[in-house]
mmJSON file of the N, C-alpha and C atoms, coordinates in Angstrom:
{"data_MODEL":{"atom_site":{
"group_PDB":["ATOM","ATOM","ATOM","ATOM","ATOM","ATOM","ATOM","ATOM","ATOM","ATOM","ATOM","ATOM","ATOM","ATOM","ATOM","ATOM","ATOM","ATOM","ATOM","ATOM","ATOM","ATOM","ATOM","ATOM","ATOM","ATOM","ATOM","ATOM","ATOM","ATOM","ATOM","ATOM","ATOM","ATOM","ATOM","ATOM","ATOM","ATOM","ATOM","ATOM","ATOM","ATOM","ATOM","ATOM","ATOM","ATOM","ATOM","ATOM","ATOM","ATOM","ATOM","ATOM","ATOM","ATOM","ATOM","ATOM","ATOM","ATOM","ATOM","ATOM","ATOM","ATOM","ATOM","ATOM","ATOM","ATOM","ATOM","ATOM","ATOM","ATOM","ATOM","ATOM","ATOM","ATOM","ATOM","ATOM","ATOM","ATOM","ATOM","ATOM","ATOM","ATOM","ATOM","ATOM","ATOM","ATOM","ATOM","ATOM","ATOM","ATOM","ATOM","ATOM","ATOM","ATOM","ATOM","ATOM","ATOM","ATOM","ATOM","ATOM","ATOM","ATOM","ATOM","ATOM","ATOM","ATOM","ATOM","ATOM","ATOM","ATOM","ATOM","ATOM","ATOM","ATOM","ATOM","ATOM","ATOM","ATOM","ATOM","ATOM","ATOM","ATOM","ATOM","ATOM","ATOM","ATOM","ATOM","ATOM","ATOM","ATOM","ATOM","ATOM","ATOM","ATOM","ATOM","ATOM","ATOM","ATOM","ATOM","ATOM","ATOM","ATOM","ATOM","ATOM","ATOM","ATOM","ATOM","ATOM","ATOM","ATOM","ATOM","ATOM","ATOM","ATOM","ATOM","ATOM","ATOM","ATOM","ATOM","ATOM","ATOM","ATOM","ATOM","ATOM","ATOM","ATOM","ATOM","ATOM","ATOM","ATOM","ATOM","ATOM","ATOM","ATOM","ATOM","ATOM","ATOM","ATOM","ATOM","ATOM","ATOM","ATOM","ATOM","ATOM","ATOM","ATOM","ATOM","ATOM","ATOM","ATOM","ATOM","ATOM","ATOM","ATOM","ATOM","ATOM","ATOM","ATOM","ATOM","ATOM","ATOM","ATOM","ATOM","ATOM","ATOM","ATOM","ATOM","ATOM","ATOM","ATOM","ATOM","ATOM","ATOM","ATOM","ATOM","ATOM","ATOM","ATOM","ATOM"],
"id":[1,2,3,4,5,6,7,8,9,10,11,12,13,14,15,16,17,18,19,20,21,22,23,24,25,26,27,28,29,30,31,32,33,34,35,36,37,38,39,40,41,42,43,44,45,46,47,48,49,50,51,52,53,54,55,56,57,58,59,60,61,62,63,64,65,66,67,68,69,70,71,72,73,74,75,76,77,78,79,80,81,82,83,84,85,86,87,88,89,90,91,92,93,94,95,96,97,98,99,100,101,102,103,104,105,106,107,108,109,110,111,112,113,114,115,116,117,118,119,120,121,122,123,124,125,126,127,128,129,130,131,132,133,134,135,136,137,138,139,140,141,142,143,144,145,146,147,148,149,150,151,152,153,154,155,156,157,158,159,160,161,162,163,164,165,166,167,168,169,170,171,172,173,174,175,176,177,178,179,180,181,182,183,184,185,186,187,188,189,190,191,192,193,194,195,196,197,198,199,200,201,202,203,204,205,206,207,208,209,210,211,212,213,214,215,216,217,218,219],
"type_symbol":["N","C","C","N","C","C","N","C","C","N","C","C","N","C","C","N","C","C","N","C","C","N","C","C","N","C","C","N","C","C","N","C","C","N","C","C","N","C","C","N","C","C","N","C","C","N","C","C","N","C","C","N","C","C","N","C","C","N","C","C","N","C","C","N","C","C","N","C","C","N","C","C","N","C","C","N","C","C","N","C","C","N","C","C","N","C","C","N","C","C","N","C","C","N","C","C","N","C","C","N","C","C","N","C","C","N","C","C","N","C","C","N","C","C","N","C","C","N","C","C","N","C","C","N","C","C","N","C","C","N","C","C","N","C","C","N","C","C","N","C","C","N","C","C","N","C","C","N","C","C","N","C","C","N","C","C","N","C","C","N","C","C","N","C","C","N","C","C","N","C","C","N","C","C","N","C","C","N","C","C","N","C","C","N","C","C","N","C","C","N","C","C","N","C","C","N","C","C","N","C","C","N","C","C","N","C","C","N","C","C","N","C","C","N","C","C","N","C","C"],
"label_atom_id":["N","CA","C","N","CA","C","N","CA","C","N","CA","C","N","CA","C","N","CA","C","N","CA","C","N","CA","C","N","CA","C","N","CA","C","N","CA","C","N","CA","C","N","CA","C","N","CA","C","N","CA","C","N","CA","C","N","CA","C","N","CA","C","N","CA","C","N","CA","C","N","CA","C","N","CA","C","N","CA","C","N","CA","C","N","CA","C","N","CA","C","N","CA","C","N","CA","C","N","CA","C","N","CA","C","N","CA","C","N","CA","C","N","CA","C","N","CA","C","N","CA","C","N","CA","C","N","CA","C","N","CA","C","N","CA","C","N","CA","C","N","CA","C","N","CA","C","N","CA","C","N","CA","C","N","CA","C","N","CA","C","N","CA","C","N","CA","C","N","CA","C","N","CA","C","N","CA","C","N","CA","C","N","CA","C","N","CA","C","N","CA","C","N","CA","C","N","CA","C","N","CA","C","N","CA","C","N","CA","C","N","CA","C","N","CA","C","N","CA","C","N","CA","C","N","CA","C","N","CA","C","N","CA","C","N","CA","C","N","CA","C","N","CA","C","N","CA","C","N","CA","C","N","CA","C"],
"label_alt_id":[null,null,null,null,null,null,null,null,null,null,null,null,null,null,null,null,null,null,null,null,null,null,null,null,null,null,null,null,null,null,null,null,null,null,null,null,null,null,null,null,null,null,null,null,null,null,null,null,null,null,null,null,null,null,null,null,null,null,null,null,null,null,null,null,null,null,null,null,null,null,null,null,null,null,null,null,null,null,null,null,null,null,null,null,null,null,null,null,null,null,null,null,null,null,null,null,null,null,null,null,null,null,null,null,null,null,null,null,null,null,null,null,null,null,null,null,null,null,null,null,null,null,null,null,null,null,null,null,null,null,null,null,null,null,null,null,null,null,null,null,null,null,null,null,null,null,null,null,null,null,null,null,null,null,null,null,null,null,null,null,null,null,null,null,null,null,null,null,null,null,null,null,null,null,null,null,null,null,null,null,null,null,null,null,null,null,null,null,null,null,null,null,null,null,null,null,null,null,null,null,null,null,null,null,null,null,null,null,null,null,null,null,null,null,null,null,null,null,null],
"label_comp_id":["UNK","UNK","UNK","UNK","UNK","UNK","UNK","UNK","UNK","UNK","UNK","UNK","UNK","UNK","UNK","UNK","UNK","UNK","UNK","UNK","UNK","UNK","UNK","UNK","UNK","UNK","UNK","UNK","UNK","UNK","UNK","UNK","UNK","UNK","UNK","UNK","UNK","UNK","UNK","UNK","UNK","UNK","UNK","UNK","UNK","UNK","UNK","UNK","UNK","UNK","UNK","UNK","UNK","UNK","UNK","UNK","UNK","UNK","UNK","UNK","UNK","UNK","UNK","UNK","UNK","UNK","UNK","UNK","UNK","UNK","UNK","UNK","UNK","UNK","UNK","UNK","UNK","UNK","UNK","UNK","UNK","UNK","UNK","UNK","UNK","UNK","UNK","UNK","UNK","UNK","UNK","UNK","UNK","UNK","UNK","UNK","UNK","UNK","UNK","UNK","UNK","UNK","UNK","UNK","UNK","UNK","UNK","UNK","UNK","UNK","UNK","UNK","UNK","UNK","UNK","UNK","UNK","UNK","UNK","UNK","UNK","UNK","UNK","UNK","UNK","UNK","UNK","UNK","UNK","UNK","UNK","UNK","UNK","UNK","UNK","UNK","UNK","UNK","UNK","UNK","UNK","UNK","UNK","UNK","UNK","UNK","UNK","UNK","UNK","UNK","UNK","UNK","UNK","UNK","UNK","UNK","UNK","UNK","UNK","UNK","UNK","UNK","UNK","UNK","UNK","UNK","UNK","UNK","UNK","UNK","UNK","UNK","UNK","UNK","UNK","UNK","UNK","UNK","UNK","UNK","UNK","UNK","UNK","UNK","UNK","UNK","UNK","UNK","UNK","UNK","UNK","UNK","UNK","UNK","UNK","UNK","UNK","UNK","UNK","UNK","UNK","UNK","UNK","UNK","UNK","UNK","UNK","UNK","UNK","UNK","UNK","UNK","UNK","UNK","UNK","UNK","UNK","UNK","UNK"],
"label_asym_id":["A","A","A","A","A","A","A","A","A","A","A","A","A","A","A","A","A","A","A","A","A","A","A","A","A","A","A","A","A","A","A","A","A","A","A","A","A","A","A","A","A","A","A","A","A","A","A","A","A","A","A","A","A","A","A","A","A","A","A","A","A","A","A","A","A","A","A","A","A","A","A","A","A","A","A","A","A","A","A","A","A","A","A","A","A","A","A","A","A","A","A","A","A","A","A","A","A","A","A","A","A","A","A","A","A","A","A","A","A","A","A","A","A","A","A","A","A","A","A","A","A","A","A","A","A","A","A","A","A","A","A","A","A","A","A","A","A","A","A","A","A","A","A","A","A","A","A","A","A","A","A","A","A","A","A","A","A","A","A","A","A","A","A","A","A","A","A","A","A","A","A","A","A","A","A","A","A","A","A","A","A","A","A","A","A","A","A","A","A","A","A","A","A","A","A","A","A","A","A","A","A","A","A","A","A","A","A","A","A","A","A","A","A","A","A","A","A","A","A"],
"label_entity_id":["1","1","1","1","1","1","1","1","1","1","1","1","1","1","1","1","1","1","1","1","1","1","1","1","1","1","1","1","1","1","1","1","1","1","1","1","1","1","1","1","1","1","1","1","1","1","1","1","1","1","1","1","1","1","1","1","1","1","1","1","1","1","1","1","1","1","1","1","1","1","1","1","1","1","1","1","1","1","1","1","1","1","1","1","1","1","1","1","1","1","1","1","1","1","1","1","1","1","1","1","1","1","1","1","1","1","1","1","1","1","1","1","1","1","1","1","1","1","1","1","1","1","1","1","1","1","1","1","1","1","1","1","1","1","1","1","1","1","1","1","1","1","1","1","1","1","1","1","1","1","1","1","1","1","1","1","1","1","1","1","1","1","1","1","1","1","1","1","1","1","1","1","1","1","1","1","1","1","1","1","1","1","1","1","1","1","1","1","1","1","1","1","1","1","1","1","1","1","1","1","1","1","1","1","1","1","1","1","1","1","1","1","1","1","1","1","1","1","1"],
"label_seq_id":[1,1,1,2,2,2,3,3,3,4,4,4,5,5,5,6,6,6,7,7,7,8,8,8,9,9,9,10,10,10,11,11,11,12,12,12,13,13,13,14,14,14,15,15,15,16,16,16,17,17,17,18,18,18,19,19,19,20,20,20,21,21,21,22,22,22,23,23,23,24,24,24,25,25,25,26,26,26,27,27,27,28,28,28,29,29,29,30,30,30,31,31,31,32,32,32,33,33,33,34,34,34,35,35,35,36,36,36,37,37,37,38,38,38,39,39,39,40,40,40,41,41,41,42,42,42,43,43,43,44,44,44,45,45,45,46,46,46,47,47,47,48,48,48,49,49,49,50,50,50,51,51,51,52,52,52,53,53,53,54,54,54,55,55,55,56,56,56,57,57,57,58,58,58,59,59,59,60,60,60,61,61,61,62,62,62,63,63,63,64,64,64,65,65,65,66,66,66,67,67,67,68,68,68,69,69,69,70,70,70,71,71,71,72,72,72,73,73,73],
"pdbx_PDB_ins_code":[null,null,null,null,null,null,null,null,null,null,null,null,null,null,null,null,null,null,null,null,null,null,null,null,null,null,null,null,null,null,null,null,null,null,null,null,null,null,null,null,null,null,null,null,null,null,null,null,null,null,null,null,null,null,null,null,null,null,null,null,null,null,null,null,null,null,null,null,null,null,null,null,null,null,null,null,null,null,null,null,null,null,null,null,null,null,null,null,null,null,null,null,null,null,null,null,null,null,null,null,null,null,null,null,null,null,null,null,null,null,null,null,null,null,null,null,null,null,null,null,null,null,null,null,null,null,null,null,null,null,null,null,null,null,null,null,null,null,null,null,null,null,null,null,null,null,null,null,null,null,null,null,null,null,null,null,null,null,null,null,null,null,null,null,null,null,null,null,null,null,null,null,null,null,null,null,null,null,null,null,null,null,null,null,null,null,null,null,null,null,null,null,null,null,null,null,null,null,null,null,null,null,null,null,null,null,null,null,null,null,null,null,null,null,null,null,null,null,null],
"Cartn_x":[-24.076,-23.572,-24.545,-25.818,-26.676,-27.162,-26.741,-26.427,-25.629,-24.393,-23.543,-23.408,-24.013,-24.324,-25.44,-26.772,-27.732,-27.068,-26.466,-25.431,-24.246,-23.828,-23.087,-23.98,-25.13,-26.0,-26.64,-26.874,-26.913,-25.773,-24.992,-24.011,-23.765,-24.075,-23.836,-24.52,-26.109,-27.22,-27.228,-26.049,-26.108,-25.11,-24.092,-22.864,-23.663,-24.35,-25.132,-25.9,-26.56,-27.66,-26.236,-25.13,-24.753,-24.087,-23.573,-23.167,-24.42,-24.865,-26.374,-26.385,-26.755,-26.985,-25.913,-24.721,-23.519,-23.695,-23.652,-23.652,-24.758,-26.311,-26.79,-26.82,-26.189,-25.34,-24.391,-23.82,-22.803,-23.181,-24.248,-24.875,-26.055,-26.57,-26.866,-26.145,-24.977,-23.896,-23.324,-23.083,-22.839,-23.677,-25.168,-25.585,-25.983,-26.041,-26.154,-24.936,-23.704,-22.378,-23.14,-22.914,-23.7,-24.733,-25.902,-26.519,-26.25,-25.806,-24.853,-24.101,-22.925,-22.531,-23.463,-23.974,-24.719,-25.628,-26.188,-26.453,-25.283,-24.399,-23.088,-22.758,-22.351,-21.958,-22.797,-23.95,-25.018,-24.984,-24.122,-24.02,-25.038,-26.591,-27.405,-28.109,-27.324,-28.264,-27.983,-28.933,-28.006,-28.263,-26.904,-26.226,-26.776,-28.317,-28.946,-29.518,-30.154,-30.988,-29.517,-28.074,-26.907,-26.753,-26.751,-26.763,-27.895,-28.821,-29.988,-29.833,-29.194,-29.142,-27.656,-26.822,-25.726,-26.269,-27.266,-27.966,-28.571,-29.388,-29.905,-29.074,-28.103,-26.822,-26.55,-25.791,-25.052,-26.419,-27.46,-28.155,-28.076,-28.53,-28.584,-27.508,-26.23,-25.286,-25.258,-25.166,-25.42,-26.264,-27.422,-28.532,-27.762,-27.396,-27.147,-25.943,-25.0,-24.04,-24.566,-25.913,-26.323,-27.279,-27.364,-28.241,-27.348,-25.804,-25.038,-24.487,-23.953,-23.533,-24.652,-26.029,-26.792,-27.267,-27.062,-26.613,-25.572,-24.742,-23.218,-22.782,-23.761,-23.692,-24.12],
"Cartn_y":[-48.799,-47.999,-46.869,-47.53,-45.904,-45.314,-45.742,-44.466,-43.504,-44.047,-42.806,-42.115,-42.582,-41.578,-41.269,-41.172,-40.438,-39.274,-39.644,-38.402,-37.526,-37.867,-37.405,-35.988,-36.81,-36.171,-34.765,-35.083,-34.223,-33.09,-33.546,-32.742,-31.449,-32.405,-31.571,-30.2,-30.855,-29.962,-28.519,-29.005,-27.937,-26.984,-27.737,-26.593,-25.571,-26.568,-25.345,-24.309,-24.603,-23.885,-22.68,-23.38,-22.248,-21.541,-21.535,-20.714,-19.985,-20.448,-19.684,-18.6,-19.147,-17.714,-16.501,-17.518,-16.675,-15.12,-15.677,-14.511,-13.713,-14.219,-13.324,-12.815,-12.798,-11.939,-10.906,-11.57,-10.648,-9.422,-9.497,-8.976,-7.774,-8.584,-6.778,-6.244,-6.703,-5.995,-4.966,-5.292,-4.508,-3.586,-3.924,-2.927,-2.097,-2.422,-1.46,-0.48,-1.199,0.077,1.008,0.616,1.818,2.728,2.022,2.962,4.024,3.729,4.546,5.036,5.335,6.174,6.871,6.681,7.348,8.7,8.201,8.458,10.105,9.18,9.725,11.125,11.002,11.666,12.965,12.579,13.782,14.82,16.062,17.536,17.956,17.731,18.536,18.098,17.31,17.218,18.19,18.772,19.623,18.596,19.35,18.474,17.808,18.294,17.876,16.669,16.639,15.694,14.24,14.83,14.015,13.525,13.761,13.274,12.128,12.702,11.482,9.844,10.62,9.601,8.383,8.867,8.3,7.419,8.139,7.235,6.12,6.16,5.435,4.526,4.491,3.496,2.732,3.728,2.917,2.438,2.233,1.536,0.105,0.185,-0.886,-1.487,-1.255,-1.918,-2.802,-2.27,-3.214,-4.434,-3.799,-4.577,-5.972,-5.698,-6.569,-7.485,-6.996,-7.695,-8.599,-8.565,-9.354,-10.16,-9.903,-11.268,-12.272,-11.545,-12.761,-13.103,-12.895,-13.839,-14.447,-14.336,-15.103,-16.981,-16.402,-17.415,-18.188,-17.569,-18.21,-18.746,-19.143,-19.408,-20.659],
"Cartn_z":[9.286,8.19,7.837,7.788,7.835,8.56,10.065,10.872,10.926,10.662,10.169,9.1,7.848,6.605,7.353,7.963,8.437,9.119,10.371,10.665,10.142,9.122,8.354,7.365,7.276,6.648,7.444,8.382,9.183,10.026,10.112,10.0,9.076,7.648,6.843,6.361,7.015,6.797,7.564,9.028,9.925,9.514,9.015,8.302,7.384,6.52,5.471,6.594,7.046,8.059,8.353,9.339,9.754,8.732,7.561,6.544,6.393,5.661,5.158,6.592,7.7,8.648,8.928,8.872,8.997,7.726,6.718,5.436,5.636,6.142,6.244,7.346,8.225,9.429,8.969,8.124,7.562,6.531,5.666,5.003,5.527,6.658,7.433,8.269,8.977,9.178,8.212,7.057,6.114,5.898,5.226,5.603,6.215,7.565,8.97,8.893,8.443,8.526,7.541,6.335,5.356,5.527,6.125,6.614,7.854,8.561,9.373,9.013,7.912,7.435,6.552,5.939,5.155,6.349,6.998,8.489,8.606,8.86,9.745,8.817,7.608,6.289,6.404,6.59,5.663,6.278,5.569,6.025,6.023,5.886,5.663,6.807,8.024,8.903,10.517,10.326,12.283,13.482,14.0,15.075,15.877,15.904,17.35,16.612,15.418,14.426,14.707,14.195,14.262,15.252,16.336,17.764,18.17,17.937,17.995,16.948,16.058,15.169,15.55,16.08,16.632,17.904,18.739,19.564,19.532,17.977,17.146,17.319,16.591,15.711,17.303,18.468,19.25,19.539,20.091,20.817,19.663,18.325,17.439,17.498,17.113,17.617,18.661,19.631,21.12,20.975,20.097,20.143,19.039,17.879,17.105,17.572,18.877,19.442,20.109,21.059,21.373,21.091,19.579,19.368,18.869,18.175,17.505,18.87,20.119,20.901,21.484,21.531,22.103,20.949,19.764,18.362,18.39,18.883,19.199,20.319,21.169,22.201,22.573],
"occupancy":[1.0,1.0,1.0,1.0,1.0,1.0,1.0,1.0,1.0,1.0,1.0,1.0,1.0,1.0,1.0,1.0,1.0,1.0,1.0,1.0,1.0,1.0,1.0,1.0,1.0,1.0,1.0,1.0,1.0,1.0,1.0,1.0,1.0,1.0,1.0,1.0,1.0,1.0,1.0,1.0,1.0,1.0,1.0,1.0,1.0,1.0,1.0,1.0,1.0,1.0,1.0,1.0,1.0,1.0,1.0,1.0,1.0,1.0,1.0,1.0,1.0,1.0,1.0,1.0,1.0,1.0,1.0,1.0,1.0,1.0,1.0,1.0,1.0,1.0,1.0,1.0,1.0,1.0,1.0,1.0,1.0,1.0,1.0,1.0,1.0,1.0,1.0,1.0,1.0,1.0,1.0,1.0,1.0,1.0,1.0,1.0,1.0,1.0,1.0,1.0,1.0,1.0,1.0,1.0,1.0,1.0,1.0,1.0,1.0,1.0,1.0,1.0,1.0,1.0,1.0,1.0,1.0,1.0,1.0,1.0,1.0,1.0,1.0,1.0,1.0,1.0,1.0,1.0,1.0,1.0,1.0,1.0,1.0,1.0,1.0,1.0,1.0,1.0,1.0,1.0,1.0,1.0,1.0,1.0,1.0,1.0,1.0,1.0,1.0,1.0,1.0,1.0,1.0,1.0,1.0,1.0,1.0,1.0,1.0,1.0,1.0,1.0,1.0,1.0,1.0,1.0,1.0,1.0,1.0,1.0,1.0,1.0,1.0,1.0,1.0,1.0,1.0,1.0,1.0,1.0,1.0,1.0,1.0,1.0,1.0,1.0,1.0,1.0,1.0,1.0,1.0,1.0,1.0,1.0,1.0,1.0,1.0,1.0,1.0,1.0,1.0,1.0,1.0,1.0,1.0,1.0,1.0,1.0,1.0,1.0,1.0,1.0,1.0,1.0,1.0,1.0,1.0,1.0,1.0],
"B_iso_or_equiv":[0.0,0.0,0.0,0.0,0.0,0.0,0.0,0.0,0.0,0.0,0.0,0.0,0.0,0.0,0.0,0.0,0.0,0.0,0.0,0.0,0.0,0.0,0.0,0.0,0.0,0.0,0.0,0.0,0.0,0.0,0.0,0.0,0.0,0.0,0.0,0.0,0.0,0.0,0.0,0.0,0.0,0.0,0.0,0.0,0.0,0.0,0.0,0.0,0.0,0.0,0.0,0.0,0.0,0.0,0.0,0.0,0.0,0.0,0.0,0.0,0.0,0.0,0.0,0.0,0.0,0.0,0.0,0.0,0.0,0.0,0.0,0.0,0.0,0.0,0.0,0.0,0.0,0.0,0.0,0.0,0.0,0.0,0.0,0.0,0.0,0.0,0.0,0.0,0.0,0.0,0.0,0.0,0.0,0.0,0.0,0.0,0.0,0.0,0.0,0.0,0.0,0.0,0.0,0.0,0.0,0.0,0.0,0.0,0.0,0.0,0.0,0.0,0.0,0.0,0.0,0.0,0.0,0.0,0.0,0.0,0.0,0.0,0.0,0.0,0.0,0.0,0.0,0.0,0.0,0.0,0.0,0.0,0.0,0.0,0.0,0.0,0.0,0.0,0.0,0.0,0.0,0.0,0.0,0.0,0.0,0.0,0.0,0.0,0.0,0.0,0.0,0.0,0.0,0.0,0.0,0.0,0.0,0.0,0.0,0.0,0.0,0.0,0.0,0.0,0.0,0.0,0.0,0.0,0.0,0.0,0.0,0.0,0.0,0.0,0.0,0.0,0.0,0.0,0.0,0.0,0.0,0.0,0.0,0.0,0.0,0.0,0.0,0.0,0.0,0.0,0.0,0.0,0.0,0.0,0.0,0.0,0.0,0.0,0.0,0.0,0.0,0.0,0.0,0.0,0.0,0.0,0.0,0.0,0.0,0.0,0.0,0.0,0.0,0.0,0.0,0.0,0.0,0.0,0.0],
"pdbx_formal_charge":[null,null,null,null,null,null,null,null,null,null,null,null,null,null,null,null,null,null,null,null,null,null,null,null,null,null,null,null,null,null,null,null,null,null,null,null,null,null,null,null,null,null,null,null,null,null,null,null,null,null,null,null,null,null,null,null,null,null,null,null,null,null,null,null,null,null,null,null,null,null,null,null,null,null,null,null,null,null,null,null,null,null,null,null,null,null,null,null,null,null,null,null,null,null,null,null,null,null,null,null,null,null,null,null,null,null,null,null,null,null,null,null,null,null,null,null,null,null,null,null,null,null,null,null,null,null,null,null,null,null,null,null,null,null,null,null,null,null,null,null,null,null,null,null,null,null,null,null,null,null,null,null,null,null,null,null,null,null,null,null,null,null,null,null,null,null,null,null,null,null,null,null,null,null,null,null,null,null,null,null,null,null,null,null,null,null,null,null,null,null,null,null,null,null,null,null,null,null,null,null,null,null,null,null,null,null,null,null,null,null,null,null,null,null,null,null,null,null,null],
"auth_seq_id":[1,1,1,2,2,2,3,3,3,4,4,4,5,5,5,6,6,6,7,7,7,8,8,8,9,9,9,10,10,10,11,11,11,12,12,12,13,13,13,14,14,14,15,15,15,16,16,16,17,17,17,18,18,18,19,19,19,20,20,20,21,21,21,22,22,22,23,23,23,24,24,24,25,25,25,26,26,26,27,27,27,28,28,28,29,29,29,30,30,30,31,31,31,32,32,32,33,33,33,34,34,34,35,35,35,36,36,36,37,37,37,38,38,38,39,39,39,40,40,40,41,41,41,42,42,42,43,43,43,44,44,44,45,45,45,46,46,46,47,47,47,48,48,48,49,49,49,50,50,50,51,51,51,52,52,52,53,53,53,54,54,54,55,55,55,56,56,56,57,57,57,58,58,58,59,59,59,60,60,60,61,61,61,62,62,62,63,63,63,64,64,64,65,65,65,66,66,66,67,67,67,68,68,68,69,69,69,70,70,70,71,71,71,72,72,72,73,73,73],
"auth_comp_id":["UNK","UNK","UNK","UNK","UNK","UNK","UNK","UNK","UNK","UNK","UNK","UNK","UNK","UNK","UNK","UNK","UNK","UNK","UNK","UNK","UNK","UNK","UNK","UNK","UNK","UNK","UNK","UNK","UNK","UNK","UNK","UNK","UNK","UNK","UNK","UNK","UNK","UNK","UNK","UNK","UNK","UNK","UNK","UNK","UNK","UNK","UNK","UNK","UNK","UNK","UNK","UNK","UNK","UNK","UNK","UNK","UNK","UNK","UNK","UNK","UNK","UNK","UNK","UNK","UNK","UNK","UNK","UNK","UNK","UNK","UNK","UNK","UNK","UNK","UNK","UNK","UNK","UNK","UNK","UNK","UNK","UNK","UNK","UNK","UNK","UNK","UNK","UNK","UNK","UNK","UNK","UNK","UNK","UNK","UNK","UNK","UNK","UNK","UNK","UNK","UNK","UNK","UNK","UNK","UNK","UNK","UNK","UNK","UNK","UNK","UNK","UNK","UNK","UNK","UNK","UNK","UNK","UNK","UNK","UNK","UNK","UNK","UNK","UNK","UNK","UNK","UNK","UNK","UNK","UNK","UNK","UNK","UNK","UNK","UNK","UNK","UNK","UNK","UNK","UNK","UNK","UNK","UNK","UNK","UNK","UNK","UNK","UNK","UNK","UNK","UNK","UNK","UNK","UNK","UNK","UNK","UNK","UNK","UNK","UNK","UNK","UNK","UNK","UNK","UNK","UNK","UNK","UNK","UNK","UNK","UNK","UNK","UNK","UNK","UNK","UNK","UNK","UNK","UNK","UNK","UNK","UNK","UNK","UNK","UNK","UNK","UNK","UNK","UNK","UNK","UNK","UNK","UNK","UNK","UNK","UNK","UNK","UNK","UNK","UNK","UNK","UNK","UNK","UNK","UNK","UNK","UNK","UNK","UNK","UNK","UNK","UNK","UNK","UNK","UNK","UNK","UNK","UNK","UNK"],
"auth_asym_id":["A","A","A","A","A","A","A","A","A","A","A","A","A","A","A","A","A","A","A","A","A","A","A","A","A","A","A","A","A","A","A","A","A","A","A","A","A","A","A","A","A","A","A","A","A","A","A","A","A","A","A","A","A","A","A","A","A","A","A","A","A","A","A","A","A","A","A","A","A","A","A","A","A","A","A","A","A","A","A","A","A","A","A","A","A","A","A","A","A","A","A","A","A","A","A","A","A","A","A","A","A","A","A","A","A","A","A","A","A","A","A","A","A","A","A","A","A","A","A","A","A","A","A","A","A","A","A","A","A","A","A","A","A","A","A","A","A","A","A","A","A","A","A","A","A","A","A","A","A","A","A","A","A","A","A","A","A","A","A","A","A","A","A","A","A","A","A","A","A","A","A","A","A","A","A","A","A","A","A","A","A","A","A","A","A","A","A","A","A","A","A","A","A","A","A","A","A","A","A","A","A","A","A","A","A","A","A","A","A","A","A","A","A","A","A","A","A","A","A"],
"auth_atom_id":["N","CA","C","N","CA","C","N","CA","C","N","CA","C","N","CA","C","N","CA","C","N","CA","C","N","CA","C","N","CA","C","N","CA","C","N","CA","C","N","CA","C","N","CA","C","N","CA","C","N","CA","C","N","CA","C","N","CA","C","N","CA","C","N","CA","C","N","CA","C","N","CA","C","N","CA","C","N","CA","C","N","CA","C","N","CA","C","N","CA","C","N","CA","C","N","CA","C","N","CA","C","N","CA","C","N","CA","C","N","CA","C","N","CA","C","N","CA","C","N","CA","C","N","CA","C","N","CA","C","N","CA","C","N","CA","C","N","CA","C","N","CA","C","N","CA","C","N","CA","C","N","CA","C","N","CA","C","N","CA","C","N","CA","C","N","CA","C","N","CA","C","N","CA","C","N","CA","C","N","CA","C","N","CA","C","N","CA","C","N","CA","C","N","CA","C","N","CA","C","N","CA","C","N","CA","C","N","CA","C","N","CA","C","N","CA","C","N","CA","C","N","CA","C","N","CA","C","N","CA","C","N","CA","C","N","CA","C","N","CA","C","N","CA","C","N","CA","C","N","CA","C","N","CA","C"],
"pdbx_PDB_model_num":[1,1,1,1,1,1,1,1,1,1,1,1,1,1,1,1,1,1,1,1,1,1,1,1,1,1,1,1,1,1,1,1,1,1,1,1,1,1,1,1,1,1,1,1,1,1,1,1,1,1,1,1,1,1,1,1,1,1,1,1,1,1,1,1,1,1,1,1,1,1,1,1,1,1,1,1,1,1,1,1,1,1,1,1,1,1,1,1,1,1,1,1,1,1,1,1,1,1,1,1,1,1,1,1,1,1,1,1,1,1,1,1,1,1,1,1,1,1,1,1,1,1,1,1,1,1,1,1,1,1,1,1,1,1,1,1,1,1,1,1,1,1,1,1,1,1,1,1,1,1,1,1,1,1,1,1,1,1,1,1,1,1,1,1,1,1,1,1,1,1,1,1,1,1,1,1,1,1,1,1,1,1,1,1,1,1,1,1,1,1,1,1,1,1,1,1,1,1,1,1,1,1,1,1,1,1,1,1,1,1,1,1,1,1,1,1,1,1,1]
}}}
């Protein structure tokens, strides 16, 4: 019997774990969009400065795709 409330227990600990990581996955996702628009938005930047900065973004992107499927995996 208290092996399986031990594992139960544990179970439960991992759900939290993965919520808890999930949101804060989700939370610099969010703010990565924002900052990239914010990024994206700003008329006061010339094109060539804009271009680099889009390079910026797609490379991070990529980058942040593969750390959540390497998590999810």
């Amino acid at each position: 019997m208290s092996g399986a409330m031990e594992e139960k227990d544990r179970e439960f600990k991992r759900a939290r774990t993965v919520r808890t990581d999930y949101k804060h996955a989700v939370d610099e996702v969010q703010s990565w969009i924002q900052n990239a628009e914010f990024k994206v938005q700003d008329r006061s930047v010339e094109p060539l400065q804009l271009k680099e900065n889009l390079s910026v973004r797609r490379f991070l992107l990529l980058d942040y795709k593969l750390n959540l499927e390497l998590v999810h995996t």
